[in-house]
C-alpha positions in Angstrom: 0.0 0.0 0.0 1.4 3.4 -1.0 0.3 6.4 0.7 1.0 9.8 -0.6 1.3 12.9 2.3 0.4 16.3 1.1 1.8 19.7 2.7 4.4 18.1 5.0 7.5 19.3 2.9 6.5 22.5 1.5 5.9 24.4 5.2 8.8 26.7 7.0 10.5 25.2 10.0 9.8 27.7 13.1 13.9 27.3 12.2 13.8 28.1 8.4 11.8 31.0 9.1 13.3 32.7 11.9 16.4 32.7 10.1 14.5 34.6 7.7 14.0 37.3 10.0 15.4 40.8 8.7 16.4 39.4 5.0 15.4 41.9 2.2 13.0 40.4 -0.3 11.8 41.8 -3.6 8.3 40.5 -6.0 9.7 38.0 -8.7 8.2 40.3 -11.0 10.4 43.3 -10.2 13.6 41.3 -9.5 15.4 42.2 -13.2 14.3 45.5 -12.6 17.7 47.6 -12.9 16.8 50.2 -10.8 14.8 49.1 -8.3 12.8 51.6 -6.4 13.2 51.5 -2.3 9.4 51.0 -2.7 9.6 47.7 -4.2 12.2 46.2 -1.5 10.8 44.4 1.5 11.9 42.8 4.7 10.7 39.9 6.5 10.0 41.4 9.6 8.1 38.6 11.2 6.6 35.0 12.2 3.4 33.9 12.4 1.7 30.5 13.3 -1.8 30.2 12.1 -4.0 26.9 11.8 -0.2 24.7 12.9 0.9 26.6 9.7 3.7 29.0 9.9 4.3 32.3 7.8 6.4 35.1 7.5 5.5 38.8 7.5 6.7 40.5 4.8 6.8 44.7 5.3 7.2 46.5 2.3 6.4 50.3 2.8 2.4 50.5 1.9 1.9 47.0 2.4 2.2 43.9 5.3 2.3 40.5 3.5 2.3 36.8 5.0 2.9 33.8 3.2 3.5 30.5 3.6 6.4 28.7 2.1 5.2 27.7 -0.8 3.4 31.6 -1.9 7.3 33.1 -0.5 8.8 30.7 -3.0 6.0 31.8 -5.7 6.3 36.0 -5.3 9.3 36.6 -3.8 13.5 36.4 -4.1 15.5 37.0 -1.6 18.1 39.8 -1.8 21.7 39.5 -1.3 23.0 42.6 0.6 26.7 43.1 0.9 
């Protein structure tokens, strides 16, 4: 008998996602975007648990986000800041 588990693999780790905490993010649509605007650059600014599911809190400057794993993967690319 094979059984098949949904959901188990694609959820942050309270570890993965604290580790998170302070990185700069952008929306995959406006990461080959030369000159990106401060506007456009976010920061994980948070954790949250809801329904045994955790999220991060993304806080761009007119907007607060939270996604699971799989949306962050989705929308967003982490920055790499010198």
């Amino acid at each position: 008998m094979n059984i098949e588990t949904f959901g188990l693999n694609d959820q942050f780790t309270m570890q993965e996602a604290f580790e998170l905490l302070n990185s700069h993010v952008v929306k995959k649509e406006d990461e080959d975007n030369k000159d990106l605007p401060i506007e456009k650059i976010g920061f994980i600014a948070g954790v949250i648990t809801l329904n045994d599911e955790i999220e991060v809190m993304i806080k761009f400057p007119n907007q607060l986000t939270q996604l699971t794993k799989t949306a962050f993967a989705d929308k967003m690319t982490l920055l790499e800041m010198p």
